[in-house]
C-alpha positions as CSV (number, residue, x, y, z in Angstrom):
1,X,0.0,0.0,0.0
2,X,1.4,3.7,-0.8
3,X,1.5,5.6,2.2
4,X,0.7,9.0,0.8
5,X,-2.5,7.1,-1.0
6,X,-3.5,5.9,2.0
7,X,-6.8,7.0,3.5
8,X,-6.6,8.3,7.0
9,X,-8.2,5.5,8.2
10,X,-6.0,3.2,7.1
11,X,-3.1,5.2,8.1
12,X,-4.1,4.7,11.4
13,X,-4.3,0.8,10.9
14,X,-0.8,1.1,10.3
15,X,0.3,3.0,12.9
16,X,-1.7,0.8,15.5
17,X,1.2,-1.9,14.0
18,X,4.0,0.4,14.7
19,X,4.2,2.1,11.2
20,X,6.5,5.4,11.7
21,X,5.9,6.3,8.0
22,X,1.9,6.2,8.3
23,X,2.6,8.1,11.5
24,X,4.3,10.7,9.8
25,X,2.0,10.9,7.0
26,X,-0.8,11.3,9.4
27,X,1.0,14.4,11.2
28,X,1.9,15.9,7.6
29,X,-1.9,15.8,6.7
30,X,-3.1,17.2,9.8
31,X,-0.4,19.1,12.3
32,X,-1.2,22.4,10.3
33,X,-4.9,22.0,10.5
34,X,-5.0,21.4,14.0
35,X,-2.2,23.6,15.0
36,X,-4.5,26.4,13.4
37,X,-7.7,25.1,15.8
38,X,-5.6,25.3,19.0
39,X,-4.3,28.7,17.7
40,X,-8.2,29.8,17.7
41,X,-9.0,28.0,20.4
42,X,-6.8,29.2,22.6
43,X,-6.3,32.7,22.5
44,X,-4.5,33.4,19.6
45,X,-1.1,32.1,20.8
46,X,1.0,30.9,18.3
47,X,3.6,29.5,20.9
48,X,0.8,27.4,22.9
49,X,-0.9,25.9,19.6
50,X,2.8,24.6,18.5
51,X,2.6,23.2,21.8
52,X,-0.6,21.5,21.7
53,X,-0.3,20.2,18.4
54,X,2.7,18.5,19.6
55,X,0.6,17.3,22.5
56,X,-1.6,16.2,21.0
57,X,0.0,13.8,18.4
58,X,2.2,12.4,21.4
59,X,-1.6,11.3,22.1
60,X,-2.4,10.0,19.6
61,X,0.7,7.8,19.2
62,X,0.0,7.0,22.6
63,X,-3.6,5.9,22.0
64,X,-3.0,4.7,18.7
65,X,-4.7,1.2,19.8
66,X,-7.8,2.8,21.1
67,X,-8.4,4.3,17.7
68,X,-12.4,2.9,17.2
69,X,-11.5,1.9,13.3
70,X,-15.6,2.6,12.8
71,X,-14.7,6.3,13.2
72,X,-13.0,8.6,10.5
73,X,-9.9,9.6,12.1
74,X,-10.5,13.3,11.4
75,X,-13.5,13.1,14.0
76,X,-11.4,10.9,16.6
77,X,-8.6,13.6,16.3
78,X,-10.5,16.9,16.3
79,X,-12.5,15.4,19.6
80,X,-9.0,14.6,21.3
81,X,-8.0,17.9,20.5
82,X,-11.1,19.3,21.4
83,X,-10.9,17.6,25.2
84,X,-7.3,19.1,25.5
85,X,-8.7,22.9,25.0
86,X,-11.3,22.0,27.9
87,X,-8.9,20.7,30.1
88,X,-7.0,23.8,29.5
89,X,-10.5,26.1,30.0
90,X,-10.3,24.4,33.2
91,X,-6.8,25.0,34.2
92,X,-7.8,28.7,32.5
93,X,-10.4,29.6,35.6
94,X,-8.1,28.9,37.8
95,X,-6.4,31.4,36.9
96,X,-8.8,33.8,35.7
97,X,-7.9,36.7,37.5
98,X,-4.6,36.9,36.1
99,X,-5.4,36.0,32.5
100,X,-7.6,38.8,32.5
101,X,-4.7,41.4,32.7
102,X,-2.5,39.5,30.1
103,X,-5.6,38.9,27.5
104,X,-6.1,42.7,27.2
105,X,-5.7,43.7,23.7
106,X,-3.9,47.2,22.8
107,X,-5.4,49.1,19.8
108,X,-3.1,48.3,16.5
109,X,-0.1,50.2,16.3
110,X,0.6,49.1,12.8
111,X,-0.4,51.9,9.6
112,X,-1.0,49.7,7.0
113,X,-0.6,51.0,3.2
114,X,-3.7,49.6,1.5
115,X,-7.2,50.8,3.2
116,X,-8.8,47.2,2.1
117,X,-5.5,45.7,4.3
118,X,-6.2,47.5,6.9
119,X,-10.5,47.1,6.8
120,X,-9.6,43.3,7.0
121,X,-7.5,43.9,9.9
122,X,-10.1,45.9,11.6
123,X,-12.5,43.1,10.9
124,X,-10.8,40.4,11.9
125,X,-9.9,41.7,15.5
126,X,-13.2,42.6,16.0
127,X,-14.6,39.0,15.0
128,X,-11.7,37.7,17.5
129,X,-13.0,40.0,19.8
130,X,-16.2,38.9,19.6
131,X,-15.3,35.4,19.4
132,X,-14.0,35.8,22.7
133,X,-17.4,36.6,23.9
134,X,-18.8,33.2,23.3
135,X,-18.4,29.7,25.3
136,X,-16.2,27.4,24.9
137,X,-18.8,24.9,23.1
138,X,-19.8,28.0,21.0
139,X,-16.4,28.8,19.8
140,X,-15.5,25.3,19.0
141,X,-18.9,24.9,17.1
142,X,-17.7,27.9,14.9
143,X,-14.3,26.5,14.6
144,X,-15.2,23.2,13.2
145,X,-17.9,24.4,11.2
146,X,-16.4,27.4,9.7
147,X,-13.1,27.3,10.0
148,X,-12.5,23.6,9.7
149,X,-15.8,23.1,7.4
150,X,-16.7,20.0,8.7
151,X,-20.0,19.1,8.9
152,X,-23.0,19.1,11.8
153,X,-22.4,15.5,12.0
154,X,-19.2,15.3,12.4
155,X,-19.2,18.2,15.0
156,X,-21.8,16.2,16.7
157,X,-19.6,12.7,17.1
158,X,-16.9,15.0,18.2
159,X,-18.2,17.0,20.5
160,X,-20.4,13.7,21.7
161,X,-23.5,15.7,21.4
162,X,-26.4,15.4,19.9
163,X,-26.8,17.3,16.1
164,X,-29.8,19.4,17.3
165,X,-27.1,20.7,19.8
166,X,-24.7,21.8,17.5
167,X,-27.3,23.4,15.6
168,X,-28.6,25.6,18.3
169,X,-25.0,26.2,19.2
170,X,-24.5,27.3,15.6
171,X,-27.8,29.7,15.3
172,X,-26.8,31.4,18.7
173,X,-23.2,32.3,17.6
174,X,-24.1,33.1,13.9
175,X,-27.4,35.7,15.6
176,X,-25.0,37.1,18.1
177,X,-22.2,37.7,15.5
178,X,-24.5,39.0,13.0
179,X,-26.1,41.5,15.6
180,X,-22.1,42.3,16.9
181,X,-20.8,42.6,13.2
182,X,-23.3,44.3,11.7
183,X,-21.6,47.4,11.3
184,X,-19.9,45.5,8.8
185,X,-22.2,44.2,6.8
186,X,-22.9,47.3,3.7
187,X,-25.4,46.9,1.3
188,X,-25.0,49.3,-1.3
C-alpha cells in the first residue's frame, strides 16, 4: 500500500502496528490543521498551539490502539484535540484573574498602506474580539464548522452531542455575530 494514498483511516491501521511512516503521513496531513484550531481556540497564541499540536499527536501515538476503526480519524482527532482545550479552560479559571490582565488587547499600532489591508484587519480583530465573547462549546462549534468546514455531523460525534445541539449552538453564535458585526455588513 502507498502511504501517501493511503486513507486516513487506514493510516491509522498502520500505525496501530508500529508504522512510523503512516505516522508521519498522518501528522503531515493534519499538524497544520490542527495547529491552526488550537491557535483559535486558545487565545491566539501561536507558541501554545505549536505546543498542543505537539501534545496532542504524542496522544495520539500513545492511543493509537484505542483508535475505534468505525470512526474517520479526522473526528477521533478533532475530539481529542477538542478535550485538551477544555482541560485547558479548566486550568484557564483557575487562573482567571490573572489571565484577565495579560488577554487585554492594545489598539493596533501598525499603519497599514492599503485601506482594504487595513478594513480586514479591523475586521478580523473585532470577530476575535467577539469570538471571545462566546463559550467554549460555541467557539469550537464555529471552529469546526467554519473554520475547519466539517460538517454538523461530524461536530456532533466529536463533541459527543447530539446534532440538534450543535445546531442551536451554531444559530446562537451566527445571531450574536450577526447582531455584533453588523456594522460590517454594507449593502450598497
Amino acid at each position: 500500500m502507498e502511504i501517501d494514498s493511503a486513507s486516513d483511516e487506514e493510516l491509522m491501521r498502520l500505525v496501530t502496528r508500529d508504522d512510523i511512516r503512516a505516522f508521519e503521513e498522518l501528522y503531515t496531513r493534519y499538524a497544520r490543521r490542527l495547529q491552526g484550531f488550537f491557535f483559535r481556540m486558545l487565545g491566539y497564541d501561536t507558541a501554545k498551539a505549536e505546543d498542543f499540536t505537539q501534545e496532542l499527536f504524542l496522544k495520539v501515538y500513545e492511543q493509537r490502539l484505542h483508535f475505534e476503526h468505525s470512526r474517520t480519524f479526522s473526528s477521533w482527532v478533532f475530539a481529542m484535540a477538542y478535550n485538551l482545550c477544555k482541560n485547558e479552560y479548566r486550568h484557564k479559571e483557575v487562573v482567571e484573574a490573572h489571565e484577565a490582565e495579560l488577554n487585554a488587547s492594545p489598539a493596533p499600532s501598525v499603519e497599514p498602506e492599503y485601506e482594504l489591508y487595513h478594513d480586514r484587519l479591523v475586521f478580523d480583530m473585532k470577530l476575535k474580539e467577539n469570538l471571545r465573547k462566546l463559550t467554549s462549546e460555541q467557539i469550537v462549534v464555529f471552529a469546526l464548522r467554519y473554520e475547519e468546514e466539517l460538517s454538523i455531523p461530524e461536530i456532533a460525534r466529536i463533541l459527543s452531542c447530539p446534532e440538534g445541539t450543535v445546531k442551536s449552538r451554531l444559530h446562537y453564535v451566527l445571531k450574536f455575530l450577526s447582531q455584533a458585526m453588523a456594522v460590517y455588513n454594507l449593502k450598497n
